[in-house]
SEKOLRO-969543 format. One line per field, with one value per residue: x, y negated, z negated of N, C-alpha, C in turn; residue in one letter. Coordinates in steps of 0.05 Angstrom, whole numbers, plus 5000, padded with zeros to 4 digits. Last residue first. Layout:
BEGIN
npx	(X; ...)
npy	(Y; ...)
npz	(Z; ...)
capx	(X; ...)
capy	(Y; ...)
capz	(Z; ...)
cpx	(X; ...)
cpy	(Y; ...)
cpz	(Z; ...)
aa	(a; ...)
***
This chain:
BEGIN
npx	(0793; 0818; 0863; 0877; 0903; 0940; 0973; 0993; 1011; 1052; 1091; 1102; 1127; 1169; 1204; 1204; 1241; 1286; 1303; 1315; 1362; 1390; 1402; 1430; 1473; 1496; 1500; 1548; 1579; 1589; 1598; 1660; 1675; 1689; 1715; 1772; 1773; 1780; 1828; 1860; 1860; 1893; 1941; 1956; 1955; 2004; 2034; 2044; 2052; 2107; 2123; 2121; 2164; 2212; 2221; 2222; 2281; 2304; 2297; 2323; 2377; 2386; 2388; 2430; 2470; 2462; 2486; 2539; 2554; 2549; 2580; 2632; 2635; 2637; 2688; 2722; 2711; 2747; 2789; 2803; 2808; 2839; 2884; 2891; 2905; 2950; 2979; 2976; 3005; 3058; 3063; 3083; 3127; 3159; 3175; 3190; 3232; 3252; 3268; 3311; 3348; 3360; 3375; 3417; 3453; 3462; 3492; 3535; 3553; 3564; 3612; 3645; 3665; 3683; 3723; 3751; 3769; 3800)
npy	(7711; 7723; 7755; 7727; 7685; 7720; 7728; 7672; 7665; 7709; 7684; 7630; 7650; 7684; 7643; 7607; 7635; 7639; 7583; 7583; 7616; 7586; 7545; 7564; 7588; 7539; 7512; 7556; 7533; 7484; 7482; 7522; 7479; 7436; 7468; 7468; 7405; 7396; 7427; 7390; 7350; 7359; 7368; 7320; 7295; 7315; 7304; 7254; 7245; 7268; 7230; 7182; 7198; 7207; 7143; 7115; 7140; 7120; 7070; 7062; 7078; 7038; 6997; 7006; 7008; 6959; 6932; 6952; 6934; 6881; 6873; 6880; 6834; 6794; 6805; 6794; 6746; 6728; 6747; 6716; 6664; 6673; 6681; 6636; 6593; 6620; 6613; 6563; 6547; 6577; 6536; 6494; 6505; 6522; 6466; 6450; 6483; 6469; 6416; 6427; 6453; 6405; 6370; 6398; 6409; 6351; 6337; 6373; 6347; 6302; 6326; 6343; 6296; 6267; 6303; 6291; 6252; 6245)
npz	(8157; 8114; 8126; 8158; 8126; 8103; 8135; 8146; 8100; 8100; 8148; 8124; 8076; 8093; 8129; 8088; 8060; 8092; 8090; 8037; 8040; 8080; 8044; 7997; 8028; 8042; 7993; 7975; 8004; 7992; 7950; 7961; 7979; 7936; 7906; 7935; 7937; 7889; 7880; 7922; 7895; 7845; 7870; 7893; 7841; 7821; 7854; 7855; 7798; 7801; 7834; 7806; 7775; 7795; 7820; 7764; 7751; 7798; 7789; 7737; 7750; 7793; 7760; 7723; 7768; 7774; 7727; 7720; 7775; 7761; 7717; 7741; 7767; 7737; 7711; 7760; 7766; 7711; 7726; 7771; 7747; 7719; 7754; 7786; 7739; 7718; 7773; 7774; 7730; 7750; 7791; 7764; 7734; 7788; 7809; 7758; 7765; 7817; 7805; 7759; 7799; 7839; 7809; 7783; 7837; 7850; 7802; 7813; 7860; 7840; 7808; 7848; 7879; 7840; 7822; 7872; 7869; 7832)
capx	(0775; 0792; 0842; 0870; 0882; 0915; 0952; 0980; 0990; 1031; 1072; 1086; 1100; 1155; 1189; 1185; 1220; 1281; 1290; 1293; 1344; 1384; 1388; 1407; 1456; 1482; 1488; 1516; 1573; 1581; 1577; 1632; 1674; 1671; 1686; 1751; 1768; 1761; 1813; 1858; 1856; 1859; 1924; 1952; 1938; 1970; 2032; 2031; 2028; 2089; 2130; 2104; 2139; 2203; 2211; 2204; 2254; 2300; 2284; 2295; 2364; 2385; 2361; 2404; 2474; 2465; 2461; 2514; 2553; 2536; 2547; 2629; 2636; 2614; 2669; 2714; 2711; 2709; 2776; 2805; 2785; 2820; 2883; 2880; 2874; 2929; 2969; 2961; 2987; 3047; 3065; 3062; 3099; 3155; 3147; 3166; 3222; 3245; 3246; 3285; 3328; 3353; 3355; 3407; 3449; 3446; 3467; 3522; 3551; 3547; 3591; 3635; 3639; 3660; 3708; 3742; 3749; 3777)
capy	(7715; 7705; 7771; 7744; 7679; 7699; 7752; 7691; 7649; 7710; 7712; 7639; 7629; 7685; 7659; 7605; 7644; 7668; 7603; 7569; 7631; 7616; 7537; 7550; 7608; 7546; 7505; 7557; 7560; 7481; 7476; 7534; 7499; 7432; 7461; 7490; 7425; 7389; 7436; 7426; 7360; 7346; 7393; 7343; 7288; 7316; 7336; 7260; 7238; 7276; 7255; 7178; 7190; 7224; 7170; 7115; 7147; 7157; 7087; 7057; 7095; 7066; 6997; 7014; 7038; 6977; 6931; 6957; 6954; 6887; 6861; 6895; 6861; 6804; 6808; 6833; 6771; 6729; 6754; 6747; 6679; 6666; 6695; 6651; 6597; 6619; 6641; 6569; 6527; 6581; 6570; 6490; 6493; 6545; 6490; 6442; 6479; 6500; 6419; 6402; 6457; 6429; 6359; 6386; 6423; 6364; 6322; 6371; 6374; 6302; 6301; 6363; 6321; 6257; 6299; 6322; 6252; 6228)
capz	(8184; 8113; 8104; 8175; 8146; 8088; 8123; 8158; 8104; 8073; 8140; 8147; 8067; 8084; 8145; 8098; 8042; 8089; 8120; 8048; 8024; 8094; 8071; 7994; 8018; 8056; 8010; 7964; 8006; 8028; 7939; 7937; 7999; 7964; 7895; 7929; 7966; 7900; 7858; 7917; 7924; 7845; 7855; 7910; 7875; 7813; 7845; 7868; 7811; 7787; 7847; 7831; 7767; 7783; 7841; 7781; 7737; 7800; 7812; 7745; 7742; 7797; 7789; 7717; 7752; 7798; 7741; 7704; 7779; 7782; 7708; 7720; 7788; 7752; 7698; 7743; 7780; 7722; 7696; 7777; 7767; 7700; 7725; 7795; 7750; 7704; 7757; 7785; 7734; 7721; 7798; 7779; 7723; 7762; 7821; 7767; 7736; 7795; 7822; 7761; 7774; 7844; 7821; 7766; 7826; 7872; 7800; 7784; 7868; 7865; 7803; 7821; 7890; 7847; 7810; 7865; 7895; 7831)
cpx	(0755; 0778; 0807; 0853; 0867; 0893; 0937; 0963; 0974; 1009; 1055; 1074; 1082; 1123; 1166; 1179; 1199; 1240; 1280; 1288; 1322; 1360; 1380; 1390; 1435; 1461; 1475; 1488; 1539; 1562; 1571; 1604; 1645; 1663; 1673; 1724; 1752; 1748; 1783; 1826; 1838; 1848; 1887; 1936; 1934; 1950; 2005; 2018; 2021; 2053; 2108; 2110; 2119; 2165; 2200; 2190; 2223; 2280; 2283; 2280; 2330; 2372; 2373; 2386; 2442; 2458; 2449; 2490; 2529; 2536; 2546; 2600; 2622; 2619; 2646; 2691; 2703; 2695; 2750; 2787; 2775; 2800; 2855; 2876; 2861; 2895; 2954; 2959; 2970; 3014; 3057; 3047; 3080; 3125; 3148; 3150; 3188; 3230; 3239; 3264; 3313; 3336; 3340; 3378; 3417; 3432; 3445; 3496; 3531; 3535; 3569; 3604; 3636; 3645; 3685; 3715; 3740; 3756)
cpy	(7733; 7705; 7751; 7764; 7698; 7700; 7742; 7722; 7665; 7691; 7706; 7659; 7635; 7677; 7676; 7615; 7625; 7664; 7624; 7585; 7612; 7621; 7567; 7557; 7596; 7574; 7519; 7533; 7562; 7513; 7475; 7520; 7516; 7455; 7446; 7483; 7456; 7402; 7422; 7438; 7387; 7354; 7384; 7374; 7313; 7314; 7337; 7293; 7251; 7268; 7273; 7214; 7193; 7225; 7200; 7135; 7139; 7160; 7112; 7065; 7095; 7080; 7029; 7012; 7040; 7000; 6946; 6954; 6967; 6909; 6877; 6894; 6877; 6823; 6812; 6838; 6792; 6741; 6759; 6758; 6708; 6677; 6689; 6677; 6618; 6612; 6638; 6591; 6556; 6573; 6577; 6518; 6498; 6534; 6513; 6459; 6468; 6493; 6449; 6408; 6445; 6449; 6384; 6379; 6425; 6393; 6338; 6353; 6379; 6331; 6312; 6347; 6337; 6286; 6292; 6315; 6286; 6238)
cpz	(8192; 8133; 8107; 8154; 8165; 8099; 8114; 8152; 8124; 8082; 8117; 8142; 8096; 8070; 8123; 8120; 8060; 8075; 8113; 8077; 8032; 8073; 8085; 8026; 8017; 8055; 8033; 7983; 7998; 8026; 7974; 7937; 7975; 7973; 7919; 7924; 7964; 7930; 7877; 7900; 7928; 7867; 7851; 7892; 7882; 7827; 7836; 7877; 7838; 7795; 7832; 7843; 7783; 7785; 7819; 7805; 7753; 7768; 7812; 7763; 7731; 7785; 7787; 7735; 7739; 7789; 7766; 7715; 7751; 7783; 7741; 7712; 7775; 7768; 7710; 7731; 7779; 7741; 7703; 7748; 7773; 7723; 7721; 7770; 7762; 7712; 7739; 7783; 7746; 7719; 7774; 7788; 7737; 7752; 7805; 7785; 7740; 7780; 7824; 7786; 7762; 7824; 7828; 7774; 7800; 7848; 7824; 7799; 7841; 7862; 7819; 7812; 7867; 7864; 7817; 7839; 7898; 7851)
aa	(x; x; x; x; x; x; x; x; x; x; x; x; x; x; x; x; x; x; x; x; x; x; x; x; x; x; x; x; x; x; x; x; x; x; x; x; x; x; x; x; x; x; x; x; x; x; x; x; x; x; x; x; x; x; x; x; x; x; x; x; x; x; x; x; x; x; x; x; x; x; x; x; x; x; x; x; x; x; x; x; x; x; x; x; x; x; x; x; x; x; x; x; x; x; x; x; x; x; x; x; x; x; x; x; x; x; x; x; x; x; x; x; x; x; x; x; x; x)
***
C-alpha cells in the first residue's frame, strides 16, 4: 500500500512535471514565433535599407558623373574665354599703339600744314 502510494505520488509529481513542459514548451513555441516574426521584419528592413543604400549610391555616383562633366565644361568655357580675352587685350593694344602711331602722325602733317601756311 505504501509502495503504491509513492508510485502514486511519484505518477502525479511526474504528471505535474509534464504538464508544466508542455506549458513552458507552449509558451517557448509562443515566443519563437514572435521572436520569428521579428527577426522576418528585421531582414525585411535590413533588406529595404541596403536597396535603398545601393540606389543613394547609385544616384550619387550618377550625380558626381554629372557635375564632373559640367565642370569639364566650365573649365573649357574658361579656357575658350581666357583665349578671346587675351586676343581682344592683344588687338587692344595694337588698336592703342596704331592710335599713337597715327597721331604722332596727324601732329606731323598739321605741322607741315602749318609751316606750308606760314
Amino acid at each position: 500500500m505504501e509502495r503504491e502510494q509513492r508510485y502514486t505520488k511519484e505518477i502525479r509529481a511526474t504528471e505535474e512535471a509534464l504538464q508544466k513542459a508542455i506549458a513552458d514548451k507552449e509558451n517557448l513555441q509562443k515566443t519563437l514565433a514572435v521572436k520569428t516574426a521579428e527577426l522576418q521584419h528585421a531582414n525585411e528592413d535590413h533588406s529595404q535599407c541596403v536597396r535603398d543604400a545601393v540606389s543613394s549610391s547609385e544616384k550619387n555616383a550618377e550625380g558626381e558623373r554629372e557635375l564632373r562633366q559640367q565642370l569639364q565644361e566650365i573649365v573649357q568655357d574658361k579656357r575658350e574665354l581666357q583665349d578671346r580675352l587675351a586676343l581682344g587685350n592683344k588687338d587692344m593694344e595694337m588698336l592703342q599703339q596704331e592710335n599713337e602711331r597715327l597721331r604722332h602722325h596727324v601732329k606731323a602733317f598739321q605741322r607741315d600744314v602749318n609751316e606750308i601756311l606760314i
